[in-house]
C-alpha positions as a printed NumPy array, in Angstrom:
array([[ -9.563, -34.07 , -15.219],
       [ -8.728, -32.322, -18.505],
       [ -7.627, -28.637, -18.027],
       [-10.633, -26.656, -17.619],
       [-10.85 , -23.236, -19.153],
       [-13.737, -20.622, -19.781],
       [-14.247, -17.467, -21.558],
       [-14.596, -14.373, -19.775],
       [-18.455, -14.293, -21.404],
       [-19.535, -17.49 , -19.71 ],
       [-17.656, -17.068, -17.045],
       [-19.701, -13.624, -16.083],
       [-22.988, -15.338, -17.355],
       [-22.458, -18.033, -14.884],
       [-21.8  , -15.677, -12.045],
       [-24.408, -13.714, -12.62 ],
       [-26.827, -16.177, -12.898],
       [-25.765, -17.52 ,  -9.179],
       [-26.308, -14.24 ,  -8.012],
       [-29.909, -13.721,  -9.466],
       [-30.798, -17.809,  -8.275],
       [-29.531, -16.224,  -4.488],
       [-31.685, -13.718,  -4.828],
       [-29.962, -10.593,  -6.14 ],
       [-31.489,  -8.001,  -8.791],
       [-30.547,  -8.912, -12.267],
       [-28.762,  -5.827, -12.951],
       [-26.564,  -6.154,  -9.68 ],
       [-25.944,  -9.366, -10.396],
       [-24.691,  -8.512, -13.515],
       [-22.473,  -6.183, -11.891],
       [-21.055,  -8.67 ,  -9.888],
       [-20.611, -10.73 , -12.442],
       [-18.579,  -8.261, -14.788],
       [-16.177,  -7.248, -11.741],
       [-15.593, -10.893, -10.731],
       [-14.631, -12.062, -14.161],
       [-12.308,  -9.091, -14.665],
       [-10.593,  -9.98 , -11.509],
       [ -9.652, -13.537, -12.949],
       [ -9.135, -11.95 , -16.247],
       [ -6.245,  -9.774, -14.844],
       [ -4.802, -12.846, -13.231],
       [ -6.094, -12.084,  -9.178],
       [ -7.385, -15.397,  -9.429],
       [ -7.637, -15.445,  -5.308],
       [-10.548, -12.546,  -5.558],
       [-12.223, -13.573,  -8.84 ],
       [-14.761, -16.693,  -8.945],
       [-12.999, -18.735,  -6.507],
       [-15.221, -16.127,  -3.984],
       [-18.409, -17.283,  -5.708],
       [-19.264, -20.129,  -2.859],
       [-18.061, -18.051,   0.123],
       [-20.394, -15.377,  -1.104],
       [-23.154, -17.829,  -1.471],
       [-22.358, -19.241,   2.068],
       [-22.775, -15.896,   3.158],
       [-25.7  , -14.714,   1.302],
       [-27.792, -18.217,   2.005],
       [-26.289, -17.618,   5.536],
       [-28.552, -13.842,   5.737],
       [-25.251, -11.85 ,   6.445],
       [-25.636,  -9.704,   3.132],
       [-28.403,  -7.172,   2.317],
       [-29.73 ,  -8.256,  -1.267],
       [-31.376,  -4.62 ,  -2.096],
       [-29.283,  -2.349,   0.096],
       [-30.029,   1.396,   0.417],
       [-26.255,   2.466,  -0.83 ],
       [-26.615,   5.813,   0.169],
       [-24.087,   9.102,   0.536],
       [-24.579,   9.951,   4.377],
       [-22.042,  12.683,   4.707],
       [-20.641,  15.46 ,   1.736],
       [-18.787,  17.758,   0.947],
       [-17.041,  19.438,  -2.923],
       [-14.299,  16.561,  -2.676],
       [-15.564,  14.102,  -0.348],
       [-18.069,  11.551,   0.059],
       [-18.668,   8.696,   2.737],
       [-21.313,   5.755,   1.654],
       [-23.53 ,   3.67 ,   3.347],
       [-23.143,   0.557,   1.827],
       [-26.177,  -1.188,   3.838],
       [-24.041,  -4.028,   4.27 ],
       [-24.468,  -4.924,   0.824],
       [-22.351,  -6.638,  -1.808],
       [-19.171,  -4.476,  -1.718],
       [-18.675,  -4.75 ,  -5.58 ],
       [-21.855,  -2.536,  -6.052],
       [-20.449,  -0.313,  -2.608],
       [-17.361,   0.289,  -4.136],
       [-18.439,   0.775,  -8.132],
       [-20.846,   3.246,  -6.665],
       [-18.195,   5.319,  -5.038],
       [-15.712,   4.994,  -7.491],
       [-17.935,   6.54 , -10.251],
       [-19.225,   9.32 ,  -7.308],
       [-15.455,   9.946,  -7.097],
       [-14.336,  10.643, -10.725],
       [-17.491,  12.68 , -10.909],
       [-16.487,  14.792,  -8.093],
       [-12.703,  14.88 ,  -9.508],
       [-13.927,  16.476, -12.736],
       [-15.014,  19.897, -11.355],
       [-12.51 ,  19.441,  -8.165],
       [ -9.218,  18.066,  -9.568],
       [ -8.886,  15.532,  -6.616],
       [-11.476,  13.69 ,  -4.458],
       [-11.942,  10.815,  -1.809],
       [-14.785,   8.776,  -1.483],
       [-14.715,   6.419,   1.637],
       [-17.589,   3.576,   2.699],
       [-18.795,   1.899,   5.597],
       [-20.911,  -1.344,   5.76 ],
       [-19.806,  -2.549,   2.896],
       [-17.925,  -6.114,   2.355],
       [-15.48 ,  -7.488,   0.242],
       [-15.026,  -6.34 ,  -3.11 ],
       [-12.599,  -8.296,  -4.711],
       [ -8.854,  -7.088,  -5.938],
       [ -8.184,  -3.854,  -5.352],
       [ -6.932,  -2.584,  -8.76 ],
       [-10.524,  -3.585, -10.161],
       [-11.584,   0.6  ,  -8.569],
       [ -8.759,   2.114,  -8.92 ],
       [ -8.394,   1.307, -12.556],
       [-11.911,   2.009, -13.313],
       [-10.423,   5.957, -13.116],
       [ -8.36 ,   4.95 , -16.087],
       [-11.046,   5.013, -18.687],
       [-11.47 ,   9.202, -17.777],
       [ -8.035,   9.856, -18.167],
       [ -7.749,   9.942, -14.028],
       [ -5.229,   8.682, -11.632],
       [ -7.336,   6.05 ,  -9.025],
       [ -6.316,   5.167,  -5.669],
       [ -7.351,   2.859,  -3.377],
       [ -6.997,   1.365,   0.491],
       [ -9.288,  -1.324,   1.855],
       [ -9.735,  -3.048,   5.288],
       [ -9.211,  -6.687,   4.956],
       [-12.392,  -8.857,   5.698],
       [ -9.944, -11.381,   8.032],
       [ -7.303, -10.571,  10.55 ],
       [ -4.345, -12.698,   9.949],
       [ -0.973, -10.107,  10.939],
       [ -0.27 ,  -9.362,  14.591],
       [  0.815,  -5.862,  15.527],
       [  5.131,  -6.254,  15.398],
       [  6.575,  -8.254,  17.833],
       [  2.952,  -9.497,  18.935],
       [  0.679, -12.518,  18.617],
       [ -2.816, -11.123,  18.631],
       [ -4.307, -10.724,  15.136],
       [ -5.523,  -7.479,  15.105],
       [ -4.529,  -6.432,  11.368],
       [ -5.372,  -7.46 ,   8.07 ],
       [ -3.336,  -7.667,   4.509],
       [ -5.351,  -3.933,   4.098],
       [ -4.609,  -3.954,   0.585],
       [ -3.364,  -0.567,  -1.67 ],
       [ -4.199,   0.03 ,  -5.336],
       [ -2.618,   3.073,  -8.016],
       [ -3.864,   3.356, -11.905],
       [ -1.911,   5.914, -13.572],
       [ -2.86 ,   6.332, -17.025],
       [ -0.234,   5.982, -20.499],
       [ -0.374,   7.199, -23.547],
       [  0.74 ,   3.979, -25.339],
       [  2.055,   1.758, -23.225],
       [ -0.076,  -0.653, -20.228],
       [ -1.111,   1.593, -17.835],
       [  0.954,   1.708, -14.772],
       [ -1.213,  -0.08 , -11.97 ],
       [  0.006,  -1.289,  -8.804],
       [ -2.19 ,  -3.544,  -6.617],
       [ -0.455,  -4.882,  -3.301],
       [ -1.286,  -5.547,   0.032],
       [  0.907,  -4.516,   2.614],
       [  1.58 ,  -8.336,   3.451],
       [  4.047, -10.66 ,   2.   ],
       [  1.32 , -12.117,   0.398],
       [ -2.328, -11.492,   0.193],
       [ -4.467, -14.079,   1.945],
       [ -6.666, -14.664,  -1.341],
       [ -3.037, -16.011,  -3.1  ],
       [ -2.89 , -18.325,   0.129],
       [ -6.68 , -19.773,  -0.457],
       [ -5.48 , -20.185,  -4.08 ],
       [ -2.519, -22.094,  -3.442],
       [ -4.7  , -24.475,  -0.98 ],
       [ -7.489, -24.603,  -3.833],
       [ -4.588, -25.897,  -6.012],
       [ -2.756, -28.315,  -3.873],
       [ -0.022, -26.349,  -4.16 ],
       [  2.699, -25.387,  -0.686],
       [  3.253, -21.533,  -0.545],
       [  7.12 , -20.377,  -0.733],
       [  9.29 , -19.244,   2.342],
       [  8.748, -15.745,   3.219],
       [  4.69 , -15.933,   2.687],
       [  3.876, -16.647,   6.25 ],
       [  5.107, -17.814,   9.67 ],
       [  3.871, -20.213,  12.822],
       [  3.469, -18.275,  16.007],
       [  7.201, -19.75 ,  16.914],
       [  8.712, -17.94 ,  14.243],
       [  9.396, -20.986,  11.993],
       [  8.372, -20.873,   8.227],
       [  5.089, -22.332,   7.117],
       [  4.515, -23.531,   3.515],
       [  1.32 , -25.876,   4.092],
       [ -1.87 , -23.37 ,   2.563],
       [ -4.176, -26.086,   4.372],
       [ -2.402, -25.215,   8.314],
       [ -2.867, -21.168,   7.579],
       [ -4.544, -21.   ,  10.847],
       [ -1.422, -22.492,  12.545],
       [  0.426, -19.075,  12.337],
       [ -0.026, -15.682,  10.21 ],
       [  1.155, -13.63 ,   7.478],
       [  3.775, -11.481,   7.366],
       [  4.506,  -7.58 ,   6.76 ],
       [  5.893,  -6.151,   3.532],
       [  9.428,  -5.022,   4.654],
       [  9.211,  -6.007,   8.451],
       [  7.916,  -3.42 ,  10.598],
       [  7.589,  -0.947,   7.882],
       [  4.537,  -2.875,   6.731],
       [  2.969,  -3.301,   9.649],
       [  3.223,   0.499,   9.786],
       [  1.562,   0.562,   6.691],
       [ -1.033,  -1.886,   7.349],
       [ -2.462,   0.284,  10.578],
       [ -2.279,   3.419,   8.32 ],
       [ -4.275,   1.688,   5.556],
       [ -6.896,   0.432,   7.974],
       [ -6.995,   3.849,   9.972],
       [ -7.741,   5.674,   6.526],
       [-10.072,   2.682,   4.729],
       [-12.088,   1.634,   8.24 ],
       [-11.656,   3.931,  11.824],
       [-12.199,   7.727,   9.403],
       [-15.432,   5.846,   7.791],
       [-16.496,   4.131,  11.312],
       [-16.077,   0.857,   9.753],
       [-14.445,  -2.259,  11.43 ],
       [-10.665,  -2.026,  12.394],
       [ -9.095,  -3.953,  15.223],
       [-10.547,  -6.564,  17.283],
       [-13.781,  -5.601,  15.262],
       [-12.744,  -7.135,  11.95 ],
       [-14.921, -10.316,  11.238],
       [-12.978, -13.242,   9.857],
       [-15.342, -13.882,   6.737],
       [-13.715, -17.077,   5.831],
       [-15.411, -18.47 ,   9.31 ],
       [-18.631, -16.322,  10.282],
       [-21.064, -15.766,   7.044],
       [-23.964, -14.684,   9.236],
       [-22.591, -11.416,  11.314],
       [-22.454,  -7.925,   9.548],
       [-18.641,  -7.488,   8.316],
       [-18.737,  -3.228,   8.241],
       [-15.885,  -3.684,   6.   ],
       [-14.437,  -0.191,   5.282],
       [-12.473,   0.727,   2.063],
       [-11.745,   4.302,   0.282],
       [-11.175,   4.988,  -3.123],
       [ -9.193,   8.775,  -4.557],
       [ -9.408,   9.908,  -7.838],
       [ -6.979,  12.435,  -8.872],
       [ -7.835,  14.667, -12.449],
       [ -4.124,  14.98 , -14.523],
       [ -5.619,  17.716, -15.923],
       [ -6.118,  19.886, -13.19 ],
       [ -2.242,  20.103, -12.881],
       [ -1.699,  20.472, -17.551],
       [ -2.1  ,  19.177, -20.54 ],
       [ -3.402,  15.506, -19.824],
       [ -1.761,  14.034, -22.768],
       [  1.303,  15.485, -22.011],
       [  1.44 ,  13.946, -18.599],
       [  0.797,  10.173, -19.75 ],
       [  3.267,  10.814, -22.703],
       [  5.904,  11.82 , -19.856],
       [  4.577,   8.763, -17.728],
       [  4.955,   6.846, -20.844],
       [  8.732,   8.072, -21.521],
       [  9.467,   7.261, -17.7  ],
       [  8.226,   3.916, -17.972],
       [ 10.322,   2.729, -21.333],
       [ 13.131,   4.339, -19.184],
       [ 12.658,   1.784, -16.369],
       [ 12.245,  -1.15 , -18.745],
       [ 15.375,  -0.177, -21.048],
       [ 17.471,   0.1  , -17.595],
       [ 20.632,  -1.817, -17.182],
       [ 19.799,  -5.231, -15.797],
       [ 21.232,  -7.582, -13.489],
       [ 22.968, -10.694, -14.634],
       [ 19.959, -13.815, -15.358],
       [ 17.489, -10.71 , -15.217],
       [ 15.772, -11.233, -18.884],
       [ 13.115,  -8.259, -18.229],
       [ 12.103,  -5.631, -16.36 ],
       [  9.053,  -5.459, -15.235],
       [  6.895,  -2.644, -14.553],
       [  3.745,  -2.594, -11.83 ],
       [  0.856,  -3.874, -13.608],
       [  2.281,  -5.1  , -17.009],
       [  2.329,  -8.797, -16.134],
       [ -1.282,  -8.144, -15.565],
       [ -1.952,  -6.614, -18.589],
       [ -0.205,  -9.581, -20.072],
       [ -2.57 , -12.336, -18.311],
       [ -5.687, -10.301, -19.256],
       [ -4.854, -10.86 , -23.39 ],
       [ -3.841, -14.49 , -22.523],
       [ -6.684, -15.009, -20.629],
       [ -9.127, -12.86 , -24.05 ],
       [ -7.334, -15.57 , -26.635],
       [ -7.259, -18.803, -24.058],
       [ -9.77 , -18.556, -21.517],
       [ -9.963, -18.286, -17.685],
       [ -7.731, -21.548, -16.102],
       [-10.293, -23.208, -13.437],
       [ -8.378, -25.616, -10.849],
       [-10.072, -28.883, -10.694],
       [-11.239, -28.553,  -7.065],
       [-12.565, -25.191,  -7.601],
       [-14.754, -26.841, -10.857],
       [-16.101, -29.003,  -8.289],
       [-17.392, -26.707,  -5.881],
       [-18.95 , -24.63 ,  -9.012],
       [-21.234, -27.355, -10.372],
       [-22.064, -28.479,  -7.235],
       [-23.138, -24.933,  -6.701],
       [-24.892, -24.996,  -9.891],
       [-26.909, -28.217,  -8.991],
       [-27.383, -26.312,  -5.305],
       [-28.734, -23.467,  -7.252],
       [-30.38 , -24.998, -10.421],
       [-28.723, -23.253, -12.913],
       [-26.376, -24.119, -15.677],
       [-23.396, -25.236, -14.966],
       [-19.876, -23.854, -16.399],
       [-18.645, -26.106, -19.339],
       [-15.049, -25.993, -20.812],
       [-14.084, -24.04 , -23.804],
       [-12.6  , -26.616, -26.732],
       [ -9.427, -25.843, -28.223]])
């Protein structure tokens, strides 16, 4: 096959129109649609439409809530916790991010945490969404899967429990950092695997110890921490603050969502907004940001070092390479869409010509 590319524009029409076939309000499934694309736009091409038949599986499956009841069940000046109704966590999580710079305006700072929800995609896609006030957005999720043992252990009780920052510039890409507090998240593992491709040494190990690079034996062992046991430290912080304060799932109560699409997930996940200007003059805090970050970049480098790189600007980068070339599509992943599409009777995604 020819390489397969697709704008952003088709490529949210398409999802969308999956969503309303599966039975989802228009307008939420536009949503979903606008969120996906702009994950694969920004290059997190493990959380953007390569989730599209998982979340069908699931939906056909009756383990999502197609009109949920998102509601605020507890409140207070700079807090919030949601309700998500076990509903699509895109909608959760847009919900509470906009409740969240709405609270930051009058209170300079606030946190807005959710239960019942379920995956939402990358985690940048919230904490960025603060960038268009002006705001500072942070971000901690639960992971939907288990796949890191406590340190030292064998029992998958933690998940990549991904963090997200958006700090706003004046002129330069916004900084925006978007990790999770494994080597590598699991989504990057499912892309590899999509492509045919082996993952580098480091990504994961078998439950000897030994290196694993096959995507397709992931289940053979499990990922591992950012910076050894300092990450699985951060891992059980991230999931005590995203799932056990919002009485979401943590633990031995995660559900693996790659395996069981029928059973309620209660994924948990928390987004912060912080206000610049509640602490000065707001464009003199992204002109300092900005002044910091050509700092960083103009640094002395290492020998072979050609750039430095700061969080988020190879992302930025993708996202205009993706608005003048399209959206890259692996072969096997255009497979499972149009047989989706013919599942679904809809349209089916066609190729952009250059």
């Amino acid at each position: 096959m020819s390489e397969f590319r697709v704008s952003s524009l088709q490529l949210e029409a398409f999802i969308a129109s999956a969503m309303t076939a599966l039975g989802l309000p228009e307008s939420d499934a536009k949503t979903i649609g606008e969120l996906m694309t702009e994950a694969d736009m920004q290059g997190s091409d493990g959380h953007g439409v390569i989730r599209l038949v998982p979340y069908a599986k699931r939906i056909l499956s009756g383990g999502l809530n197609l009109k949920p009841n998102i509601q605020i069940i507890q409140e207070r000046t700079a807090m919030a916790l949601i309700d998500g109704d076990n509903g699509m966590g895109h909608l959760v999580m847009k919900r509470a991010t906009e409740l969240a710079i709405h609270k930051a305006r009058s209170a300079g700072i606030a946190w807005v945490g959710s239960r019942l929800s379920n995956h939402a995609g990358p985690a940048s896609l919230y904490a960025r969404m603060a960038l268009k006030h002006d705001m500072i957005g942070l971000y901690f999720a639960v992971g939907n899967a288990n796949h890191l043992p406590p340190w030292g252990g064998l029992d998958m009780l933690l998940s990549t429990n991904p963090i997200a920052a958006a700090i706003p510039t004046l002129q330069e890409p916004p900084v925006v950092l978007d990790m999770a507090t494994t080597v590598a998240a699991y989504g990057k593992v499912k892309a590899k695997a999509q492509r045919g491709e082996m993952m580098p040494e480091g990504w994961m190990i078998d439950r000897q110890g030994k290196p694993l690079l096959d995507p397709t034996k992931s289940d053979e062992g499990f990922l591992l921490p950012i910076g050894g046991y300092k990450g699985y430290g951060l891992s059980l912080i991230v999931g005590i603050l995203a799932g056990t304060l919002n009485g979401a799932a943590m633990g031995s109560q995660v559900i693996d969502f790659n395996k069981d699409f029928s059973t309620t997930t209660n994924t948990g996940q928390a987004i912060a907004v912080i206000d610049p200007a509640a602490f000065g003059d707001i464009q003199d805090f992204k002109r300092n940001v900005d002044q910091l970050v050509r700092e960083l970049r103009g640094a002395q480098r290492m020998p072979g070092v050609e750039r430095i790189w700061l969080p988020g600007e190879q992302s930025h980068q993708k996202r205009m390479d993706h608005e003048k070339q399209g959206v890259l599509l692996a072969p096997s992943l255009v497979k499972q869409l149009h047989e989706l599409a013919s599942q679904l009777a809809i349209s089916p995604l066609t190729a952009l010509k250059h």
